[in-house]
N, C-alpha and C positions, 0 to 999 in steps of 0.2 A: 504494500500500500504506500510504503514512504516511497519509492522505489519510482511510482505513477506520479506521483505531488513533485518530486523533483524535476520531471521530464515535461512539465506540464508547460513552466516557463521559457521553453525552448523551443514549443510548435511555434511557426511562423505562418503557418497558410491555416484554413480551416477545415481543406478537403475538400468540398466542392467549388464545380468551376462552375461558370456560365460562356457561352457561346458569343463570341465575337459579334458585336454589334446588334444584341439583343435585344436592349432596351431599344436604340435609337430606333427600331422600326418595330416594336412593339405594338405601338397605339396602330399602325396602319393597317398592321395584320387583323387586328381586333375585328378593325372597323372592316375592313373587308369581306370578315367572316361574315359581318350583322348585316351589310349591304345585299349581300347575296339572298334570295330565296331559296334556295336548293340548300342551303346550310340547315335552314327547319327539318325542310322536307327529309334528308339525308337519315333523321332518326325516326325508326319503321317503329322500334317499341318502346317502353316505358324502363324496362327492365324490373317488372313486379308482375306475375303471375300469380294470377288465382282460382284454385282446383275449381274443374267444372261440380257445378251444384253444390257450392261452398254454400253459400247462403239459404239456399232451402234445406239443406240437411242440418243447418249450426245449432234450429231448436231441439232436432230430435239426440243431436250429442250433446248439447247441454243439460237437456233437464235431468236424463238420469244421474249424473257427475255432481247436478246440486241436491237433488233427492239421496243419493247414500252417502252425504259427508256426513261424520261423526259429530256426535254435538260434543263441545269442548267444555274442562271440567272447569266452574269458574270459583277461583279461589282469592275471600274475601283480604283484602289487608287489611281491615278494620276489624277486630272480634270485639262484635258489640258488649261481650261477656266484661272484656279486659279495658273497655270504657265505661262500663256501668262499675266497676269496682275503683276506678280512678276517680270519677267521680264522685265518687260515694266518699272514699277516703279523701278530698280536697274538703267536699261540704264539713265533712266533719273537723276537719282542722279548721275550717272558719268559724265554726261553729262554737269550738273550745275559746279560739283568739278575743269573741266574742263575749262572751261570757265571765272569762276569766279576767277581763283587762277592764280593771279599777280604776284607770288613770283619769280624774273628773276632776280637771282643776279647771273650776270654771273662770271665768275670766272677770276679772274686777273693773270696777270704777277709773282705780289709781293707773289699771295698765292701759287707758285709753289716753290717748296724746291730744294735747290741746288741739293741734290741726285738726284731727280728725273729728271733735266737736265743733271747731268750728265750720268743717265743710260739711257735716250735718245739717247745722242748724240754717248754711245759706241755702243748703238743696233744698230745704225742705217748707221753705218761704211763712214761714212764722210771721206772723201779724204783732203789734205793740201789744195788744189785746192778751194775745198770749203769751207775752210775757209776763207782763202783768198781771194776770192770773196765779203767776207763781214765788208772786210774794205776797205777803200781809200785810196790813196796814202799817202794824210793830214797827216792819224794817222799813219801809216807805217814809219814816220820820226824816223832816227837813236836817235834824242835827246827823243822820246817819250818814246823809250825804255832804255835811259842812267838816265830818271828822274825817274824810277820808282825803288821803296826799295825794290830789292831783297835778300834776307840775303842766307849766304851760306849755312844754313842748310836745306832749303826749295831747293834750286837747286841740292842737292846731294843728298836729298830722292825724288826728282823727278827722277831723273836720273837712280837713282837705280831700281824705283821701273818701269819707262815706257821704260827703254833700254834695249838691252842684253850686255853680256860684250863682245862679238866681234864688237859691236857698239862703245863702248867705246874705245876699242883697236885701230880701223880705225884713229879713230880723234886724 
């Protein structure tokens, strides 16, 4: 084999010739052959024979050929057996997973995040009305609002950013 791979680099021709001045009068030959009538004519047959009374005889040698083929044995990949017991043993591990799993911490006040209250309460378009509703008169006292630290930079970016300025203008 190494013997062939070495000698391989050494052919210079590839064996076959072609006939002097082939191509250049290739296309004329062509055409000359296709110009002719007698070039049709020249082929008397087709070169495909077909036995006489092929076609009237093909029912009577078909039917018996499909009448005695054997019925074939068909064998399932699936044993419904060996998926009914799969499945049986999956339900039942769910079933335990289920049962057994105590993990119930339910979820607090403290673990909600201010955003998340906030975009609550702007989804879900709340009236003054109701908020209002959820406090008492008690906390509503004018002193509960004069004790608390409002600094003036938190009441003018509120204003600005929850008012328009015809709002502003009115007052």
């Amino acid at each position: 084999m190494d013997m062939k791979k070495k000698d391989l680099h050494t052919i210079k021709s590839s064996g076959f010739k072609m006939p002097e001045n082939y191509l250049e009068s290739f296309d004329e030959r062509i055409l000359k052959t296709l110009e002719t009538p007698t070039s049709i004519s020249k082929v008397k047959e087709t070169g495909f024979k077909v036995p006489k009374n092929y076609f009237e005889a093909l029912d009577d040698q078909l039917i018996p050929k499909l009448a005695t083929k054997d019925q074939t044995k068909v064998i399932s990949l699936i044993s419904w057996k060996k998926a009914l017991y799969s499945s049986a043993i999956a339900a039942s591990i769910v079933l335990m997973v289920a049962l057994f799993n105590t993990y119930n911490d339910q979820p607090t006040f403290g673990d909600l995040e201010i955003s998340n209250i906030e975009d609550y309460i702007s989804d879900e378009d709340f009236s003054n009305e109701d908020f209002a509703s959820l406090f008492s008169e008690d906390n509503l006292t004018l002193n509960a609002f004069m004790d608390s630290n409002l600094e003036d930079s938190n009441i003018e970016e509120y204003l600005l950013n929850n008012s328009s300025l015809e709002d502003l203008i009115e007052e």
